[in-house]
C-alpha positions as a Markdown table, in Angstrom:
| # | Residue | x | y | z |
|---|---|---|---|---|
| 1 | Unk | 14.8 | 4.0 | 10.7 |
| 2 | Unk | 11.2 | 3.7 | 11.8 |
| 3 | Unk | 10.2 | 6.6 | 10.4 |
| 4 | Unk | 11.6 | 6.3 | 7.2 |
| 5 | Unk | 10.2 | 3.3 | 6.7 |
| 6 | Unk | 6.8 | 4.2 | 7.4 |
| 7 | Unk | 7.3 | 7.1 | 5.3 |
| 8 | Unk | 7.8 | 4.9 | 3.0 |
| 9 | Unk | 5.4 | 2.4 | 3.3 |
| 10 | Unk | 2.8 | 5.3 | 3.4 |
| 11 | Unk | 3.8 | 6.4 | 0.1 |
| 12 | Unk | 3.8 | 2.8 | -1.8 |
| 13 | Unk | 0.2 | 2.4 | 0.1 |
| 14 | Unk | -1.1 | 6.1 | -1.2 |
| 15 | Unk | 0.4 | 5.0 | -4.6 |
| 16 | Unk | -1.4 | 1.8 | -4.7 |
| 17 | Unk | -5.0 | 3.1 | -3.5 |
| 18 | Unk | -4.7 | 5.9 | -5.7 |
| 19 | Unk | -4.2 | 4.0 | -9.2 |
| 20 | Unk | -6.9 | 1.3 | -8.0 |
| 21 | Unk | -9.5 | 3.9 | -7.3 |
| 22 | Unk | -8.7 | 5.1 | -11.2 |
| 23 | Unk | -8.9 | 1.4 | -12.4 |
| 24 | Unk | -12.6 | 1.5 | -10.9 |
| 25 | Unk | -13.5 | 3.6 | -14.3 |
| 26 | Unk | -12.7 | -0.1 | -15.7 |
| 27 | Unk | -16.3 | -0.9 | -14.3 |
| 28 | Unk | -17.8 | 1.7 | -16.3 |
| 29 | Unk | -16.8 | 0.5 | -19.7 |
| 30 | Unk | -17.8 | -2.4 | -19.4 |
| 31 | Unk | -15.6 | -5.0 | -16.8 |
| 32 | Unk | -17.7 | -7.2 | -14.6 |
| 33 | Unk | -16.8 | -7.3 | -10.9 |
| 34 | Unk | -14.6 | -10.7 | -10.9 |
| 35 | Unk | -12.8 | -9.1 | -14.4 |
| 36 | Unk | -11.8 | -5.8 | -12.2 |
| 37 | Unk | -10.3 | -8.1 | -9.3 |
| 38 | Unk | -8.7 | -10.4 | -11.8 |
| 39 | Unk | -7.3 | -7.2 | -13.2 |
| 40 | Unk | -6.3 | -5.6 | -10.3 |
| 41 | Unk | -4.5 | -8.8 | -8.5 |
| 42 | Unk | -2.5 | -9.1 | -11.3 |
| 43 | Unk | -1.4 | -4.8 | -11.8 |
| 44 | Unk | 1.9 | -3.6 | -10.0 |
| 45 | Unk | -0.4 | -1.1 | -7.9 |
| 46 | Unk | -1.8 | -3.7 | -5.9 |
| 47 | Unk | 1.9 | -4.9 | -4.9 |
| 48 | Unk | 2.4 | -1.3 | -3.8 |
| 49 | Unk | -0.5 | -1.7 | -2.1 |
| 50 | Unk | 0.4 | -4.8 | 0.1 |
| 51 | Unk | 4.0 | -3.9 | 0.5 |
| 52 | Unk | 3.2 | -0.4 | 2.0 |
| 53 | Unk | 0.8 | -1.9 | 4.3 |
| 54 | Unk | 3.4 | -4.4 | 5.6 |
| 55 | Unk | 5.9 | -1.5 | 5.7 |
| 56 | Unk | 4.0 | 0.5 | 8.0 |
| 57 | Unk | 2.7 | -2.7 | 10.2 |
| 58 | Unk | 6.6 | -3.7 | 10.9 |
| 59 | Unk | 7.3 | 0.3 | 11.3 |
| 60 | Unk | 5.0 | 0.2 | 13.7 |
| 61 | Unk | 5.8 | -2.9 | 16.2 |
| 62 | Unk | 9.2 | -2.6 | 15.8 |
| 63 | Unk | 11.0 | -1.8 | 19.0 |
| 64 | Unk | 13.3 | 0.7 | 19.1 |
| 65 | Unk | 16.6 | 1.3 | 20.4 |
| 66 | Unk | 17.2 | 1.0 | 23.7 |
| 67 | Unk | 19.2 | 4.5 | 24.1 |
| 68 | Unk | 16.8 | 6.3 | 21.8 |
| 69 | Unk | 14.8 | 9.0 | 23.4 |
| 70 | Unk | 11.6 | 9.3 | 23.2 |
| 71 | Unk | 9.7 | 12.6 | 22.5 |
């Protein structure tokens, strides 16, 4: 379960710093700085963003099961 959902969570997180590193070309035509946040806060990819971070924070201090081994 842990894995999967960091798996996960890595995957929404790549998917959200990837389309906000392509939105940066929205500085080149033209956006100010505050316009690009505006922009940016308000896109899907930033909720990808958050939630994979999040994902991969709880996959990571959750405690596992007692009479899992551990390798």
């Amino acid at each position: 379960m842990k894995t999967l959902l960091y798996i996960l969570g890595f995957i929404l997180t790549l998917i959200g710093l990837i389309t906000n590193i392509l939105y940066i070309n929205l500085l080149y035509f033209g956006y100010t700085l505050n316009e690009y946040i505006k922009y940016s806060l308000n896109n899907y990819s930033f909720i990808y963003l958050i939630l994979g971070v999040f994902m991969i924070s709880v996959s990571i201090f959750i405690k596992g099961d007692k009479n899992a081994k551990n390798i």
